[in-house]
C-alpha positions as CSV (number, residue, x, y, z in Angstrom):
1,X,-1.4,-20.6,-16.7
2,X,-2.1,-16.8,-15.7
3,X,0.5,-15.0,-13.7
4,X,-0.7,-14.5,-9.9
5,X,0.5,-10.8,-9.5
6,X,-0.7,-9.4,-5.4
7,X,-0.4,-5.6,-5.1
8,X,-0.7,-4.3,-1.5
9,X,-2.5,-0.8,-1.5
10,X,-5.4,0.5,-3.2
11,X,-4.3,4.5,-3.7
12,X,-3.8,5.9,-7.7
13,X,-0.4,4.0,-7.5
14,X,-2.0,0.1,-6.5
15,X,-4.8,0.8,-8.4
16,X,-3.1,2.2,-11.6
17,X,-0.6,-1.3,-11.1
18,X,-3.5,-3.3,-10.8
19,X,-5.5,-2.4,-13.6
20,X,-2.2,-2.6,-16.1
21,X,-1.6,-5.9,-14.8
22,X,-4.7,-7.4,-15.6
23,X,-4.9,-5.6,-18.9
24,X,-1.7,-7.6,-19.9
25,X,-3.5,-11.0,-18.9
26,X,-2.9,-11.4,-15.3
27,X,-4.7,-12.6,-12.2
28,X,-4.7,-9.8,-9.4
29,X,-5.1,-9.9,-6.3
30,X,-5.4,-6.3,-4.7
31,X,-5.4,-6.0,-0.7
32,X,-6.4,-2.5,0.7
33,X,-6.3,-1.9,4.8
34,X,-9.6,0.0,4.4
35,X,-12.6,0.5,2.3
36,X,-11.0,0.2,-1.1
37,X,-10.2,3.9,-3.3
38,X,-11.3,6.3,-0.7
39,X,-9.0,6.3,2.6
40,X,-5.6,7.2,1.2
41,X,-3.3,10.2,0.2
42,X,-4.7,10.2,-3.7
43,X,-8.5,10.7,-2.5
44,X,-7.4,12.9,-0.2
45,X,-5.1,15.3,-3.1
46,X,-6.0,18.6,-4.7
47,X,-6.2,16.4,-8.2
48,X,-4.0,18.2,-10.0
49,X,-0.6,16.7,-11.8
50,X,2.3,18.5,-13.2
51,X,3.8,17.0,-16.4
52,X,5.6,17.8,-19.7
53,X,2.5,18.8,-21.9
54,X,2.3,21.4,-24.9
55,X,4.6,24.4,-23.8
56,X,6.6,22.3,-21.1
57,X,8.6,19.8,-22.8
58,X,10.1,16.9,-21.5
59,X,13.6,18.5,-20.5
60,X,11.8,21.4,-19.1
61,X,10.4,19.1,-16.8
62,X,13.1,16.9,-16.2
63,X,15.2,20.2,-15.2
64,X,12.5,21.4,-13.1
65,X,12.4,18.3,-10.9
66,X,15.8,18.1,-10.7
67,X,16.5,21.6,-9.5
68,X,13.4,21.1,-6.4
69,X,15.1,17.6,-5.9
70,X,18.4,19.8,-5.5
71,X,20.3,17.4,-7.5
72,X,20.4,14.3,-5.3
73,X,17.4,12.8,-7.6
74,X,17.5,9.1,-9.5
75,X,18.0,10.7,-13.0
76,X,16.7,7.5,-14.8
77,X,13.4,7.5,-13.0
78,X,13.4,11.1,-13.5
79,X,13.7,11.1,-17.4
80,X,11.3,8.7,-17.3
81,X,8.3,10.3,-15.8
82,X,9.5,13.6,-17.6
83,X,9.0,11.5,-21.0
84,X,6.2,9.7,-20.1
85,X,3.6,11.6,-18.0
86,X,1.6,12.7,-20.9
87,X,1.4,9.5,-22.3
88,X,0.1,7.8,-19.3
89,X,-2.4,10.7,-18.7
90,X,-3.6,9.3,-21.8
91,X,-3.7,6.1,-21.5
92,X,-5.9,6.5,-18.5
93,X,-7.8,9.2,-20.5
94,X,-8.5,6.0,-23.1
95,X,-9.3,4.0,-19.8
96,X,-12.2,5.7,-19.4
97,X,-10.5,8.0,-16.5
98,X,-12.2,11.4,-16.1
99,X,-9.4,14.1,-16.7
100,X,-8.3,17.3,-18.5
101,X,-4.3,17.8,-19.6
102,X,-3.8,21.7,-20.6
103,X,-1.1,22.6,-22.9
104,X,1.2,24.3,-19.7
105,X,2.0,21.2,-18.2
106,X,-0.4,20.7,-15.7
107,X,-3.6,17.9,-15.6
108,X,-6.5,17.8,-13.4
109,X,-8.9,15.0,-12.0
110,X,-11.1,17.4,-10.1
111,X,-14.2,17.6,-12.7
112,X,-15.0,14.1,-11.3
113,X,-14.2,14.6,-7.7
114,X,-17.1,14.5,-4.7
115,X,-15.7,17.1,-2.7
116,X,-13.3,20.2,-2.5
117,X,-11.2,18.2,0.2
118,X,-11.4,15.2,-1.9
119,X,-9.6,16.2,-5.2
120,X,-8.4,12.9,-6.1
121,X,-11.5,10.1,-5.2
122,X,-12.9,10.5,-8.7
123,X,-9.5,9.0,-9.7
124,X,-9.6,6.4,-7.4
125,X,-13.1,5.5,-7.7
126,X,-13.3,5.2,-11.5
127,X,-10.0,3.2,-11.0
128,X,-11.3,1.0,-8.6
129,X,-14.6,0.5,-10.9
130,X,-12.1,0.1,-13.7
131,X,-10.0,-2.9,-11.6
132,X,-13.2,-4.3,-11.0
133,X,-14.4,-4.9,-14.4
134,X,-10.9,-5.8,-15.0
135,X,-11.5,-8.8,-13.2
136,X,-9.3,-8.0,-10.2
137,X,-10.2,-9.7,-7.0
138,X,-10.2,-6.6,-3.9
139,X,-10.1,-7.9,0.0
140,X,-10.6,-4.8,1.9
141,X,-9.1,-4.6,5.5
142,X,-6.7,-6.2,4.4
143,X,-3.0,-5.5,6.0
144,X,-0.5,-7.2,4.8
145,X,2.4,-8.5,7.7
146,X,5.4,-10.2,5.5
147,X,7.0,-11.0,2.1
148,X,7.5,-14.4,1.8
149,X,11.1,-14.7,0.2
150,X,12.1,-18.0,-1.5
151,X,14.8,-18.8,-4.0
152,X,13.8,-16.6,-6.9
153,X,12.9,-14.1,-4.5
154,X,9.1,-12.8,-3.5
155,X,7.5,-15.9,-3.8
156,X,4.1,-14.8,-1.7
157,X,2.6,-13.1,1.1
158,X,0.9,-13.2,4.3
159,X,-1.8,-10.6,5.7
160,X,-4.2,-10.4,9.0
161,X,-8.2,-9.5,7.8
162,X,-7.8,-7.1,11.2
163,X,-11.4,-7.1,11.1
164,X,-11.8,-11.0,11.5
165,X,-8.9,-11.3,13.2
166,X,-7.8,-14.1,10.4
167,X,-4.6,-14.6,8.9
168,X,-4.2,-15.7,5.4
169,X,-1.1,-16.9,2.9
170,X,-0.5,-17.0,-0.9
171,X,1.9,-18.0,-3.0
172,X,2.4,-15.4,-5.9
173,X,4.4,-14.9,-9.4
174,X,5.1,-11.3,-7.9
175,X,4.4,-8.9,-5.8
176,X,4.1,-5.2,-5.9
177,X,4.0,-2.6,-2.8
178,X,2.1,0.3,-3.2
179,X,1.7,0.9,0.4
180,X,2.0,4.9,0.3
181,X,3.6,7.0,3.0
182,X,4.3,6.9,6.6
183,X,2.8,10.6,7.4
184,X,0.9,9.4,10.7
185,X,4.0,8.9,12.9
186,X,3.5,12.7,13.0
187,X,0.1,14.8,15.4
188,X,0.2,17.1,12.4
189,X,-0.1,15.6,9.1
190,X,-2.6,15.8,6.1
191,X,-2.2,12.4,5.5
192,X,-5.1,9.7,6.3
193,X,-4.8,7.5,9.0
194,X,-4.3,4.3,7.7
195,X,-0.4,6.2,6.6
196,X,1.5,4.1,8.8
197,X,4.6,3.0,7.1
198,X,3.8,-0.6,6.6
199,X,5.7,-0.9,2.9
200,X,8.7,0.6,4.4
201,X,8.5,-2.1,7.5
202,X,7.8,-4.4,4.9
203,X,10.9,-4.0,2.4
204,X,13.3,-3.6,5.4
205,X,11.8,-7.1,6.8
206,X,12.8,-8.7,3.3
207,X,16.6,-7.2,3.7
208,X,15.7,-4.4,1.7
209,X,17.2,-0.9,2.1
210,X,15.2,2.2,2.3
211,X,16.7,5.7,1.2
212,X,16.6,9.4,1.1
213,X,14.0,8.8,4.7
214,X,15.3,11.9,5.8
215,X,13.5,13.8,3.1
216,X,10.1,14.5,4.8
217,X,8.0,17.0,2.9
218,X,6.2,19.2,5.1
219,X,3.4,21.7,3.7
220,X,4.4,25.4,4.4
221,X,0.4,26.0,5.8
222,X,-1.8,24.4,7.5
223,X,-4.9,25.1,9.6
224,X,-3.9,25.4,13.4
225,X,-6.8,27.1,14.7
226,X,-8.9,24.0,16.1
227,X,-12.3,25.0,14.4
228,X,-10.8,24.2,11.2
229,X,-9.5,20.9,10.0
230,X,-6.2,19.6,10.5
231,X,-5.3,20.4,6.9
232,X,-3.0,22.2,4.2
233,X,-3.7,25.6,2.8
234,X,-2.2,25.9,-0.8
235,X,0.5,28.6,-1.1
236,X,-1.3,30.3,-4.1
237,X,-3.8,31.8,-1.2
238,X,-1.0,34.0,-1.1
239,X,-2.0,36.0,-4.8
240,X,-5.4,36.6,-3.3
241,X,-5.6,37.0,0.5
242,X,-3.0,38.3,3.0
243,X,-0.7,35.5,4.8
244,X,1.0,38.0,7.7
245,X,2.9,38.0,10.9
246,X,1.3,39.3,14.2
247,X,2.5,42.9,12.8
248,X,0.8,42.6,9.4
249,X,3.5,42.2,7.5
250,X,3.2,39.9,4.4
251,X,6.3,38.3,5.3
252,X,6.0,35.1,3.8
253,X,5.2,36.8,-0.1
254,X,8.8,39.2,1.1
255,X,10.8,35.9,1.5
256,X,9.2,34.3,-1.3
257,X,10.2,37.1,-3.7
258,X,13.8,37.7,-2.4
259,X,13.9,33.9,-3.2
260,X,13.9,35.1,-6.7
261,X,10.1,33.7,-7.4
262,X,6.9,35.7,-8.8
263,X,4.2,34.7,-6.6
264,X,2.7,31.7,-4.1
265,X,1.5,29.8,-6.8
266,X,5.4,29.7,-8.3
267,X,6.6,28.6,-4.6
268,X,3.7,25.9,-4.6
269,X,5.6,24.1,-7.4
270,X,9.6,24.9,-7.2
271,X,9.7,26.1,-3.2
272,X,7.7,24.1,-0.7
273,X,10.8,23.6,1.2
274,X,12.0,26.7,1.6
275,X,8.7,27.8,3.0
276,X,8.2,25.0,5.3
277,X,11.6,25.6,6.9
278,X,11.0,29.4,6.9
279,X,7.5,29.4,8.7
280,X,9.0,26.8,11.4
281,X,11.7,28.9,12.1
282,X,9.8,32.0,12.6
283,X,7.2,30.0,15.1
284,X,9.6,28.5,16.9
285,X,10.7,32.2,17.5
286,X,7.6,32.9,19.1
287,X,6.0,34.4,15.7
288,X,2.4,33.1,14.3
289,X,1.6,33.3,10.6
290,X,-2.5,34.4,10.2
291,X,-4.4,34.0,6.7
292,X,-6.8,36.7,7.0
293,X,-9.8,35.2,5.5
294,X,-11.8,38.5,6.7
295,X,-10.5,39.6,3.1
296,X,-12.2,36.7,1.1
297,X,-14.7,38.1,-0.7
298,X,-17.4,35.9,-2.5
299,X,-16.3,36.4,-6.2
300,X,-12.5,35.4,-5.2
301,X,-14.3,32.2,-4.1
302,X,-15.5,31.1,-7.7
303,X,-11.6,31.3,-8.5
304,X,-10.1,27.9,-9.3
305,X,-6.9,28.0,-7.9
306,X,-8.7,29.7,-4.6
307,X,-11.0,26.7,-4.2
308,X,-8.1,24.2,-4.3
309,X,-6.2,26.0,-2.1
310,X,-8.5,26.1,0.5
311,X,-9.5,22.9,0.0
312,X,-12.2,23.5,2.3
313,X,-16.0,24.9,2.2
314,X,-15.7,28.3,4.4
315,X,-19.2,29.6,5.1
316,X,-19.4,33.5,6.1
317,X,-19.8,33.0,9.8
318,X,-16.3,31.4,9.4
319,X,-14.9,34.2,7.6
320,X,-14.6,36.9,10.4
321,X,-11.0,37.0,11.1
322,X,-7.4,35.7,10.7
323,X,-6.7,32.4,11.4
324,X,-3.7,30.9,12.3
325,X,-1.9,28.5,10.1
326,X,1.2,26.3,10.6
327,X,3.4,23.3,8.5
328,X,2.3,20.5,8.0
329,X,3.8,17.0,7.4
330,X,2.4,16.2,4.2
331,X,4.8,13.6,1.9
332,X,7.7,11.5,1.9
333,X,10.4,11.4,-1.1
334,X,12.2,9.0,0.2
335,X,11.5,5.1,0.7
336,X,12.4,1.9,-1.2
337,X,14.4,2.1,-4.2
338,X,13.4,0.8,-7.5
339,X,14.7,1.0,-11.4
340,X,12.6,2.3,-14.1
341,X,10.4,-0.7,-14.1
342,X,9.0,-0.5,-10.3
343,X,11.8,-3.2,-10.0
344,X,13.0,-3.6,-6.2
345,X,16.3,-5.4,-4.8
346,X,14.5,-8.4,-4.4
347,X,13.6,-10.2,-7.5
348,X,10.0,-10.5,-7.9
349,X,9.3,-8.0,-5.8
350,X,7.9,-4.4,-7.5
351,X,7.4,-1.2,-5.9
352,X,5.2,1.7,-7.2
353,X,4.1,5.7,-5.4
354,X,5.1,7.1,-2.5
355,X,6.3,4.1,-0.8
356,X,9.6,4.3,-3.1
357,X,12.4,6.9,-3.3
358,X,14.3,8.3,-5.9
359,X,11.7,10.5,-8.0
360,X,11.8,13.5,-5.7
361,X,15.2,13.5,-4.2
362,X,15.6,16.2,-1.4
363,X,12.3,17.5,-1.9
364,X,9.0,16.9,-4.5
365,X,7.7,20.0,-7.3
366,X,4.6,20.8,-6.5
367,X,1.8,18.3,-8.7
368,X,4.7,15.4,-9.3
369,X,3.1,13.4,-6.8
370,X,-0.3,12.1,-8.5
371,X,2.2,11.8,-12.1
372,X,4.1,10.1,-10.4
373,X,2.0,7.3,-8.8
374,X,0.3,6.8,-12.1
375,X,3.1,6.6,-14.1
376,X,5.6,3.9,-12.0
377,X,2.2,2.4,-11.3
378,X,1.6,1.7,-14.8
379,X,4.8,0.5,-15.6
380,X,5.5,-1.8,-12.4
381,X,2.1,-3.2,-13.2
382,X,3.0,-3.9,-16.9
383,X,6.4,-5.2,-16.1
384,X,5.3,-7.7,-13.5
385,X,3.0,-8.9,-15.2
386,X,5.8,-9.2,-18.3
387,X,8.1,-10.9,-16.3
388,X,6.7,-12.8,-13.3
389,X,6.8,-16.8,-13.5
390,X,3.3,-18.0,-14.2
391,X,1.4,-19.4,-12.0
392,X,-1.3,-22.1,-11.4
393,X,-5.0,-21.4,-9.4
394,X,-5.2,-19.0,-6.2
395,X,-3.9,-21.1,-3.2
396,X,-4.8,-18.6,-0.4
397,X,-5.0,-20.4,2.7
398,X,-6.6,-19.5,6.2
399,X,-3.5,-20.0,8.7
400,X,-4.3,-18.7,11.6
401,X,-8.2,-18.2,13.3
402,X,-7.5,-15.3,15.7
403,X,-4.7,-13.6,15.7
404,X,-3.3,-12.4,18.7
405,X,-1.5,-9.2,19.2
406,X,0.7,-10.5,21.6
407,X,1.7,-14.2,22.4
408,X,1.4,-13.4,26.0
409,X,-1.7,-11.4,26.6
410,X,-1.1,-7.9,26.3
411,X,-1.7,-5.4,29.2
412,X,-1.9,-1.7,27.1
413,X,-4.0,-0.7,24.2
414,X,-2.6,0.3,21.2
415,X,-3.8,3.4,21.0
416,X,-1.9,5.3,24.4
417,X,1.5,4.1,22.8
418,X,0.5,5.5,19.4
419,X,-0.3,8.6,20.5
420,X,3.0,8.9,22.5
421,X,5.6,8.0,19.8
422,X,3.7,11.0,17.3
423,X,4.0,13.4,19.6
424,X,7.4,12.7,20.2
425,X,8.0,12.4,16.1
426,X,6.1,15.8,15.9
427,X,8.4,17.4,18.6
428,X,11.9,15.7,17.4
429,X,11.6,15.3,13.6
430,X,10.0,18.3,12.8
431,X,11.0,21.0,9.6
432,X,14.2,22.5,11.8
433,X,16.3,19.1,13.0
434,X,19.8,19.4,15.2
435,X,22.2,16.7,16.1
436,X,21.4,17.3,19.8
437,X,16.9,16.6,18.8
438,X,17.8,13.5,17.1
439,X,20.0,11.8,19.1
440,X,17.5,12.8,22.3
441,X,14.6,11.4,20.1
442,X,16.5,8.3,19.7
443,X,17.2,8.2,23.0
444,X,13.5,8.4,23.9
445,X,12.4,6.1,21.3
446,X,14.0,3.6,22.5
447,X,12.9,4.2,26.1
448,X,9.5,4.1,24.3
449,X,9.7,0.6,22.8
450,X,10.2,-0.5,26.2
451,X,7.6,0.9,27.8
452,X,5.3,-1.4,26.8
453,X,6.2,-5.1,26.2
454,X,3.1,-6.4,25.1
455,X,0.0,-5.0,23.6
456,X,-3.7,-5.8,24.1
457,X,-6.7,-5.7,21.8
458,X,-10.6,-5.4,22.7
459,X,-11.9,-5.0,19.3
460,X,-10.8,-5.0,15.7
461,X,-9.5,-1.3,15.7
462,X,-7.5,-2.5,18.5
463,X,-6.0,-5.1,16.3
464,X,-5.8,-2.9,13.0
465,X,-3.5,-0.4,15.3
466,X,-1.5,-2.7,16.8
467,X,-0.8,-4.4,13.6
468,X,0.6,-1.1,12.2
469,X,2.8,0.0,15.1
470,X,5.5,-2.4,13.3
471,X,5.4,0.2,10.4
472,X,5.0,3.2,12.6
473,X,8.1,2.8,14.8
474,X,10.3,1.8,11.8
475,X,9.4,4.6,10.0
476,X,10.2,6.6,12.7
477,X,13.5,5.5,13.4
478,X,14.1,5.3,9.6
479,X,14.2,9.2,9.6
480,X,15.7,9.5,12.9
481,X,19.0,7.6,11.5
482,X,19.0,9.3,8.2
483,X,18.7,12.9,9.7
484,X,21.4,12.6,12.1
485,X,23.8,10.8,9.2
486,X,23.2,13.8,7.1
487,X,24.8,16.9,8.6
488,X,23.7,20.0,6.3
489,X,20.9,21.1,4.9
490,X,19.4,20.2,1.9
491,X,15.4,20.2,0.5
492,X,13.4,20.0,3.1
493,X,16.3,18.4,5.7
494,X,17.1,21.5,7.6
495,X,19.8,21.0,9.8
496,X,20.1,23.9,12.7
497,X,23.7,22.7,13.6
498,X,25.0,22.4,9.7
499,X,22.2,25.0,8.0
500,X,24.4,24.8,4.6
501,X,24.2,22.3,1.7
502,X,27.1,20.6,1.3
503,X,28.3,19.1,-2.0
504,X,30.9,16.1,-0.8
505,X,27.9,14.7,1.4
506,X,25.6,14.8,-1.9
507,X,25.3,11.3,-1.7
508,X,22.3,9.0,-0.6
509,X,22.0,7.9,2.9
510,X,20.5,4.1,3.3
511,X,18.6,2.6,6.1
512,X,19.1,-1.2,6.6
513,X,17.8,-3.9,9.3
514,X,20.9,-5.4,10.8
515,X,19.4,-8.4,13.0
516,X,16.2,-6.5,13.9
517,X,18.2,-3.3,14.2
518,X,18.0,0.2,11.7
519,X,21.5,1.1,10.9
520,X,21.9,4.2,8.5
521,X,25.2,4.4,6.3
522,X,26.4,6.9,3.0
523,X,25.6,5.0,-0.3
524,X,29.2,4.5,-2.0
């Protein structure tokens, strides 16, 4: 009998699991929330991957990561990925997966992207093809509402078609999460919508822990001005256009250089934190930051690492003065813990990407994100499929017609309420934090959730919303909890009211679900 393996999430990370899986014999079943390959964070990346490749050895990269992670990292998982990045890169590369490793330890998927914005769909597109011919079965709209736990531990799950409005269970020999990030509970984030949180919701639903939440990675720049979209600028602009203050002053490049780094592109890998916190503190100071794009001239355009940066096609009529940027919430370190198999607290339940913590620590290298997803994605795929029971035919079963979204009939759409709790996240869990913010944000979440009892849906978007808020408000509350534990500053937690790094609180802070409830407490 083949082994029934379901993965929930069809980024580089689900997609890299699946295909591993069914290479080692088998049967997957692969839910995405959307159309599959194209609406998550790895479409949506610049493509590129950092990795230990001809000059950059694997303890250069392992020392690298840990240094960004500022120590508080999960050194196993760490060694691993700095070991084996190259080798997966080429294990796709023998997959058939358009890409090109250099020999400074970087890799790029871009040859095979559609578009300057979309740096990482090739990936997910030939993956997706790949799964396919694999013999993987995809249901898109798919989201995925509980992990049915038995006595050896995921034994299946259940998931709403938000589009039908049917609900469906299966029975599985494992599971693996691959959910992504929960970058929509903030107004400005580069993430795609459908980044709600739903693997953290998930995990802490099974009596999982979640850790490190209070590590949220925001991008130093970011398009403000509203004619532009609501998306990152790469820091390497800075070698090739002027970032300034109101007075002119490249400020940012000063900082960046007293930090002891050569140029934008260095901070784009080793200081992404430092810059985040540093442009937040100057705005909130009254102080704008203004690319002047007047100064982009059309051979700096055919520059590769100008093009990425940009991420965007800029016609000259677009080009006539500075625009204002801003951080941006763009990733999150922290999430479910796992060993170096994609292994989870809960046996038969496997966990893969940016829904997991422990890679990145207090804050990601620039280009670790895409290695990473591929690499834990391969190896949670191979090892479930290694070590999950077998299991007989497909038994997924229609349990439910038409969901409702509430019991009761509901009286507000999702979509006020949703909008409400991101412009509070955006307000009270921003780059600079304070004891006094987080405890009024908690305050106000909670006067939030009772604002509206009951939901109501006129339409499947209706439904697919609604069906997320579970994630959105405990991801939420997740970094609430941690950030108010953790009093200093460490990554990209900035603390106003304990601005130093402080080594006796070193230690990881977990998030648990005590009946219903997120309770944050110091790992021992």
């Amino acid at each position: 009998m083949k082994k029934k393996i379901i993965i929930v999430g069809s980024g580089g990370a689900g997609l890299t699991a699946a295909v591993a899986a069914a290479k080692q014999g088998a049967d997957v079943l692969l839910l995405s929330k959307t159309a599959c390959g194209d609406a998550n964070c790895t479409a949506y990346s610049g493509g590129m991957f950092s990795l230990s490749s001809g000059t950059v050895t694997p303890d250069d990269h392992f020392r690298r990561i840990l240094e960004t992670g500022r120590g508080v990292n999960d050194e196993k998982l760490v060694r691993i990925l700095a070991e084996e990045s190259e080798k997966t890169l080429r294990t796709l590369a023998e997959w058939g997966i358009t890409l090109k490793i250099n020999s400074s330890g970087q890799a790029s998927v871009r040859k095979s992207a559609p578009s300057e914005i979309m740096g990482g769909a090739g990936l997910t597109r030939e993956l997706a093809a790949l799964a396919k011919a694999e013999g993987v079965s995809i249901l898109e709209n798919c989201v995925a509402t509980k992990i049915l736990a038995g006595e050896r531990g995921a034994e299946g799950l259940e998931w709403v078609n938000w589009k039908t409005g049917k609900q469906y269970r299966a029975p599985a020999s494992a599971i693996i999460l691959a959910t992504g990030g929960g970058g929509r509970i903030y107004s400005r984030t580069d993430n795609p919508a459908r980044m709600t949180g739903d693997g953290y919701a998930l995990a802490l639903e099974a009596g999982l822990d979640l850790a490190d939440m209070e590590y949220v990675q925001f991008y130093p720049l970011g398009w403000k001005d509203p004619a532009f979209p609501l998306w990152m600028v790469g820091l390497t602009i800075l070698d090739y256009i002027p970032v300034t203050d109101d007075s002119g002053r490249e400020f940012l490049r000063e900082a960046i250089l007293s930090w002891g780094l050569s140029s934008g592109k260095e901070a784009n890998y080793f200081a992404r934190d430092k810059c985040a916190i540093f442009l937040s503190r100057h705005e909130l100071q009254g102080g704008k930051t203004l690319l002047h794009l007047e100064n982009l001239r059309e051979e700096v355009l055919t520059i590769p690492d100008v093009r990425v940066s940009l991420m965007v096609d800029l016609p000259p009529e677009r080009r006539t003065g500075p625009v204002e940027l801003s951080p941006i919430q763009h990733y999150f370190t922290g999430g479910i813990p796992i060993d170096t198999g994609g292994r989870t607290g809960l046996p038969g339940l496997y966990a893969c990407g940016e829904v997991t913590g422990g890679v990145d620590g207090a804050s990601r290298m620039g280009g670790n994100a895409l290695t990473n997803i591929v690499t834990f994605g391969l190896r949670a795929g191979r090892f479930s499929a290694e070590e999950a029971a077998e299991g007989g035919v497909w038994d997924v079963r229609e349990i439910r017609a038409d969901v409702p979204v509430h019991p009761e009939g509901g009286k507000i759409r999702p979509r006020e309420p949703r909008e409400r709790l991101r412009t509070m996240v955006q307000e009270g869990l921003g780059p600079c934090r304070s004891g006094t913010g987080l405890r009024r944000f908690l305050e106000a979440l909670e006067e939030w959730k009772a604002s509206f009892p009951s939901l109501k849906a006129e339409g499947p978007m209706d439904l697919l919303h609604a069906l997320e808020m579970k994630g959105l408000t405990c991801t939420a509350e997740a970094v609430a909890r941690a950030a108010l534990l953790r009093e200093e500053s460490r990554g990209v937690h900035f603390r106003e009211d304990f601005p130093e790094e402080r080594e006796e609180l070193k230690s990881r802070i977990l998030v648990s679900s005590v009946h219903g409830k997120l309770a944050a407490a110091r790992e021992e």
